[in-house]
N, C-alpha and C positions, 0 to 999 in steps of 0.2 A: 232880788234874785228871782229868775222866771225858768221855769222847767221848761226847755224847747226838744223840737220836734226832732227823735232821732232817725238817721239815714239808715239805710241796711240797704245789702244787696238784697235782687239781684240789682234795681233800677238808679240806685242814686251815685252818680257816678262821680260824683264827688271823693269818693271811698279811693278812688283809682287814680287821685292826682295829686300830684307830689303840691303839699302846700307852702305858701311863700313864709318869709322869715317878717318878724314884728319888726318897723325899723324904731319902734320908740315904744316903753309901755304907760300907757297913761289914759285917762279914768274908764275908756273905752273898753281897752283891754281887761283893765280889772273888773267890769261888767260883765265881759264874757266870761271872766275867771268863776265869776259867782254864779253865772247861769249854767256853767258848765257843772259845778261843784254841786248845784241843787238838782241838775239833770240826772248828774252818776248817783248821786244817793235815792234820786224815786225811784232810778231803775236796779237801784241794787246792784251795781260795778261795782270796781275798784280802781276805776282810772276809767278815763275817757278822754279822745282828742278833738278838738275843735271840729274837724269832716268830720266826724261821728254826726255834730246838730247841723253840718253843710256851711259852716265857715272853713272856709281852705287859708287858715293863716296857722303857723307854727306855733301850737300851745298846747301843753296836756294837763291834764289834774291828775292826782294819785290819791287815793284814800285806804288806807291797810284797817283790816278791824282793828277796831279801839285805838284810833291815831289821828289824830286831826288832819287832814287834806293838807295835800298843797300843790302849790304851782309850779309847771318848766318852763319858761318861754324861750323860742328857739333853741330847744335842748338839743345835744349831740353827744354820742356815746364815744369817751376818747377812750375806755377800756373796756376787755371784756377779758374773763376768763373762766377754763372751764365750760362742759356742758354736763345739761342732765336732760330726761326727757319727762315730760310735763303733760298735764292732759289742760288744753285751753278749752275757750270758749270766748263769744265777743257780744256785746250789744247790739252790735250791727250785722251779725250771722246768726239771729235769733233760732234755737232749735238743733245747732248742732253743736259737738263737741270734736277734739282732735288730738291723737298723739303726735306731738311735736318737739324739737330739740330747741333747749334755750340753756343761754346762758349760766353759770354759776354765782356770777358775780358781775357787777360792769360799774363803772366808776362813767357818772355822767356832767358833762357843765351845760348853764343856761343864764337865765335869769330868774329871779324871783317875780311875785307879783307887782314889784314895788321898782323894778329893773336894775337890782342889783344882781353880781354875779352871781352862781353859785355855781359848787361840787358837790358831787352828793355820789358816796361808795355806798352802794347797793348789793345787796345779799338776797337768793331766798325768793320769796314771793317780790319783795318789791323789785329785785332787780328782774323778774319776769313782765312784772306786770310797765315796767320803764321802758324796756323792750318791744314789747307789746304795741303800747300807744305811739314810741319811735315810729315803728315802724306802720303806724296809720300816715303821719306826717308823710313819707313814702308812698302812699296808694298802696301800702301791701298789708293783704289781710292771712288771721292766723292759716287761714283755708291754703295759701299759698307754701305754709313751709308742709303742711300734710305729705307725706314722702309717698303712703300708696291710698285708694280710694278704703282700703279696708280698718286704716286709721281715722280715718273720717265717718261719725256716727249721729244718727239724730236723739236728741236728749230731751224731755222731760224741763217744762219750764223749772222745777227745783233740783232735777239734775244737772241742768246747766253748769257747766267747770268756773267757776273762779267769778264770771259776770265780768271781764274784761270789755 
């Protein structure tokens, strides 16, 4: 496992493009699963997506305190329900924080690291933070759901929201 180098705006525009889907996952993949999963834990996240270290392919990690990580490949959210509003922050927007609307809940499928299927109903932090990195796959960052400039704040590296 190698801690790689992560993207942040304004410059790396990899943030901003929608990434391709895995057509197979195999030992490659699951290399980047580990590089990814040793990146989010130096930097103290709780999820990171592959454009986060500037690989544009469909993959995210998730790690909840006290839960062991795990993998989505080509994840897609076939449910959602409910909103609440949430204060984010991201690895790749070092310095700032945001009031934003997410989810309640979202029921997600993908693959594992091993490329079997999975579902996985989500609640709570994780189904934020599922969201979240969905939507790096996307090119969209948490900056984007900010509704006015005056919900967008700069934060204190241990104020930092959530470390998404």
């Amino acid at each position: 496992m190698a801690v790689r180098k992560m993207c942040c705006l304004p410059g790396d525009l990899v943030l901003r493009q929608k990434a391709k889907r895995v057509p197979t996952v195999d030992g490659s993949i699951r290399r980047l699963i580990d590089d990814m999963v040793a990146t989010m834990q130096q930097q103290g996240g709780v999820g990171l997506a592959a454009p986060q270290i500037g690989v544009s392919l469909r993959v995210v990690v998730i790690q909840l305190p006290d839960e062991e990580p795990f993998a989505l490949v080509n994840p897609e959210i076939v449910k959602r329900s409910g909103e609440r509003e949430v204060v984010e922050g991201c690895l790749s927007v070092p310095g700032y924080a945001g009031d934003i609307r997410r989810s309640v809940s979202v029921t997600v499928k993908g693959w594992d690291r091993w490329g079997k299927p999975v579902r996985i109903k989500a609640t709570g932090l994780q189904a934020q933070a599922l969201e979240h990195e969905l939507d790096h796959l996307n090119g969209v960052l948490f900056v984007d759901h900010v509704e006015s400039p005056d919900r967008l704040r700069r934060v204190g590296t241990e104020a930092q929201a959530e470390g998404m």
